[in-house]
C-alpha positions as CSV (number, residue, x, y, z in Angstrom):
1,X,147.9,74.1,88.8
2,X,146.7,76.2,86.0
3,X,146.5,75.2,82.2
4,X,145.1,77.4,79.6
5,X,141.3,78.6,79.7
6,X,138.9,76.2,78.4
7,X,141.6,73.0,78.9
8,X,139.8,70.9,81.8
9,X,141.6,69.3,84.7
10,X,140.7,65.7,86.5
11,X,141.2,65.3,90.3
12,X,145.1,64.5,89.8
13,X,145.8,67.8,87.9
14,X,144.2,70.1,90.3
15,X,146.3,68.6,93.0
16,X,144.2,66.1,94.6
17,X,146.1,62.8,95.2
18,X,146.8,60.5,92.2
19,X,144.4,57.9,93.5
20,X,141.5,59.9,92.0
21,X,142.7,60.7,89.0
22,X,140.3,60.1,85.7
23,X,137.9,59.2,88.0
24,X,135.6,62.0,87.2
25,X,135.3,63.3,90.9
26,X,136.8,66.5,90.1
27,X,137.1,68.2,87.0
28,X,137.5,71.8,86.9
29,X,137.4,74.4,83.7
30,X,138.5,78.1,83.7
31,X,136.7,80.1,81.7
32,X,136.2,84.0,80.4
33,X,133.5,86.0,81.7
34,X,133.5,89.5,80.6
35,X,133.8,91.7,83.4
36,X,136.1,89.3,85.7
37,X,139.3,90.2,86.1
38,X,140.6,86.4,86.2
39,X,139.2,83.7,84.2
40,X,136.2,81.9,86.6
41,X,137.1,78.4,87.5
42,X,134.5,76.1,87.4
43,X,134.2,72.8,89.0
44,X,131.9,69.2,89.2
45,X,132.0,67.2,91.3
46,X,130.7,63.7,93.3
47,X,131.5,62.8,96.8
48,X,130.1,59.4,96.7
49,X,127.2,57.9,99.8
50,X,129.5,56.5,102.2
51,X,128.2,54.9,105.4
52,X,129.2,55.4,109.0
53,X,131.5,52.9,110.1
54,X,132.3,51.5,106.9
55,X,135.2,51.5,104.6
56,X,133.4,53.5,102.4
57,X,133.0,56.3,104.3
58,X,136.9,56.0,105.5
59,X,137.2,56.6,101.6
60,X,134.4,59.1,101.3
61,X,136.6,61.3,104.7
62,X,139.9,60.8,102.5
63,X,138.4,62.2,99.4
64,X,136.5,65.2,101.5
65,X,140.1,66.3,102.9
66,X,141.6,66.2,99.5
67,X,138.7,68.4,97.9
68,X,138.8,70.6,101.2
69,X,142.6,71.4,100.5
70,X,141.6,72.4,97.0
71,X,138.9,74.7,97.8
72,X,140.9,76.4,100.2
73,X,143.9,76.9,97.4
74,X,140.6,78.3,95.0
75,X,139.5,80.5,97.5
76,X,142.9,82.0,98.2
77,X,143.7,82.3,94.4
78,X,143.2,85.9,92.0
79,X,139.7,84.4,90.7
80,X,136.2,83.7,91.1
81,X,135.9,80.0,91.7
82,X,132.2,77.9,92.0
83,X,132.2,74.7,93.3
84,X,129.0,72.5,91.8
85,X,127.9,68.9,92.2
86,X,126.5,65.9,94.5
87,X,128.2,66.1,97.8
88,X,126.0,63.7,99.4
89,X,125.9,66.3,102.4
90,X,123.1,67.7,103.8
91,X,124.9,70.5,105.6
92,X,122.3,71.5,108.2
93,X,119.4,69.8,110.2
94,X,117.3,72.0,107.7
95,X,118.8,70.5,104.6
96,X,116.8,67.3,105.1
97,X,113.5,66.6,106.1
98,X,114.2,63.4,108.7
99,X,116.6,65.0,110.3
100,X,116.0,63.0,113.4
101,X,115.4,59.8,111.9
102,X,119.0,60.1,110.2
103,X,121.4,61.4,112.6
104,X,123.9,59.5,112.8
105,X,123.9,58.5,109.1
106,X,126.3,58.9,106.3
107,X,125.6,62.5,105.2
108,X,124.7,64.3,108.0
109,X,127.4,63.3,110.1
110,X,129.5,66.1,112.3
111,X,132.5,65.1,110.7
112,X,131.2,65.6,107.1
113,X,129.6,68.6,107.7
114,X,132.8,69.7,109.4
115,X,134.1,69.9,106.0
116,X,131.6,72.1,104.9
117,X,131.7,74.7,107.9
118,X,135.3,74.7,107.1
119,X,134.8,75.9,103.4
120,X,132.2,78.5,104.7
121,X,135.5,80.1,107.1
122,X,137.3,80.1,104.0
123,X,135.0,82.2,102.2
124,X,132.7,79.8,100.0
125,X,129.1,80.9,100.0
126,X,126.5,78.4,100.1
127,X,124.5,80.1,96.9
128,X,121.3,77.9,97.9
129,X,120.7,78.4,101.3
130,X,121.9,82.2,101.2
131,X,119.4,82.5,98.6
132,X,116.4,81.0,100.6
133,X,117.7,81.5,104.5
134,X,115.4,80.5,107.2
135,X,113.7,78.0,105.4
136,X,113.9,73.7,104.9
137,X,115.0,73.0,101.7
138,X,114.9,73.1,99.1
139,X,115.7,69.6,98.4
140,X,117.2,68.1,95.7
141,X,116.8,64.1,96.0
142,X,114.4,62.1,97.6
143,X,114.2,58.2,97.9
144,X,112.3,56.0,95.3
145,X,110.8,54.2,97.5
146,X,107.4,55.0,99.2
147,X,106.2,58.7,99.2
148,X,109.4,60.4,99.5
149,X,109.0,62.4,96.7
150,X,105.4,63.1,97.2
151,X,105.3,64.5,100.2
152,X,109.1,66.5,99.7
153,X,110.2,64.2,102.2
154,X,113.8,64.8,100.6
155,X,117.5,65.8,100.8
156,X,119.7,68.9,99.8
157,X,122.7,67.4,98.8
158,X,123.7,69.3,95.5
159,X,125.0,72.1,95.7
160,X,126.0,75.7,94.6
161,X,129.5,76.9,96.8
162,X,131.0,80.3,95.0
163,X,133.6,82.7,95.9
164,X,132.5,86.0,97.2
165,X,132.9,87.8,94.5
166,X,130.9,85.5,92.3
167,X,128.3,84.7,94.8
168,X,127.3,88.4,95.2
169,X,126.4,88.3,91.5
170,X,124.0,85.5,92.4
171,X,119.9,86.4,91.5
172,X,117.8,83.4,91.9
173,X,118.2,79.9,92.9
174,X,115.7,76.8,92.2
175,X,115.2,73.0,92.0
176,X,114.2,71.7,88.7
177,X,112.0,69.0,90.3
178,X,109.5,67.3,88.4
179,X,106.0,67.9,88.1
180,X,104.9,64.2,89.3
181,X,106.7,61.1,90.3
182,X,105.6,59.5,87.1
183,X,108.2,62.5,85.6
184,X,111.0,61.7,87.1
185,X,114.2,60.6,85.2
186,X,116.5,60.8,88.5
187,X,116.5,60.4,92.1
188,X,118.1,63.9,91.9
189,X,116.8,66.9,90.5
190,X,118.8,69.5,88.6
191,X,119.9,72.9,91.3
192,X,119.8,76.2,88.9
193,X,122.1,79.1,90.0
194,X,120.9,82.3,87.8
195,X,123.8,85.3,88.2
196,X,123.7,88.5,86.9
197,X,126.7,90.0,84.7
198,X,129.3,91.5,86.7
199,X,128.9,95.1,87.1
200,X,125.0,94.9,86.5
201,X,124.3,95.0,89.9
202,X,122.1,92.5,89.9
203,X,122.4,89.8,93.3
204,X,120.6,89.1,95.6
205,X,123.2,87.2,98.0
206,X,124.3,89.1,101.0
């Protein structure tokens, strides 16, 4: 579904069952950038905690095949699409620092991160961790509780996914975290995508 640039779609007008409409899950915005053929769409979104066994992640795997579907339509349409938001996935054993101490749990589960392998086959670029291969991290959320945050014992679970096109244009990628836990206004910390104008040449994503 398309609407004019700069109108903004829920989860029900880009295609995604009814169910999920107005529920501000999905929203998406198309918008000019000079020197793309096709207007960008941009998208937000939350993929909520879930937790093995439960309901909850029943609803979390029904809302992860909807949003899958849609990606696969963006990446198969005339534009640039990037995909931002929480997606309470940690995609890789180096995307959290317990990685032992969690398998098994809601967000690190093979069936979730199936989802995101699947958007990688597709095309979608994982801006983050292309920027900074090889490494653990960066994280983006760590518990309250103990010294989580202290000692980065964290979580990347927001995320960056672009379009090829759009990804190559990507320079420099970085967590806002805060200076101290006394800083902190959020469990998560803001992910900051820089990318160059297209036909600068700037990029760094390969």
């Amino acid at each position: 579904t398309r609407l004019p640039v700069g109108a903004q779609r829920d989860a029900a007008a880009a295609g995604l069952p009814q169910r999920w409409a107005g529920a501000g899950r999905w929203v998406e915005l198309d918008v000019e950038v000079p020197g793309l053929a096709a207007p960008l769409t941009v998208v937000s979104t939350y993929v909520h905690t879930g937790g093995a066994g439960t309901p909850r992640q029943d609803e979390k795997q029904a809302f992860l095949d909807a949003v899958t579907a849609r990606t696969g339509e963006l990446a198969a349409g005339p534009g640039e699409a990037l995909v931002t938001g929480d997606l309470n996935i940690a995609p890789t054993d180096a995307d959290l620092r317990n990685w032992r101490g969690n398998r098994g749990r809601a967000g690190c589960l093979p069936q979730e991160r199936a989802h995101l392998e699947g958007w990688a086959a597709a095309g979608w670029v994982d801006v983050v961790r292309a920027l900074h291969p090889g490494q653990d991290g960066p994280y983006s959320w760590w518990s309250w509780r103990g010294q989580a945050f202290d000692r980065d014992t964290g979580w990347r679970i927001d995320h960056h996914f672009a379009t090829p096109g759009l990804a190559a244009l990507a320079a420099d990628a970085r967590v806002d975290r805060a200076a101290s836990y006394a800083e902190r206004f959020s469990d998560h910390a803001p992910v900051v995508v820089a990318f160059g104008q297209p036909g600068s040449g700037a990029g760094a994503v390969r």
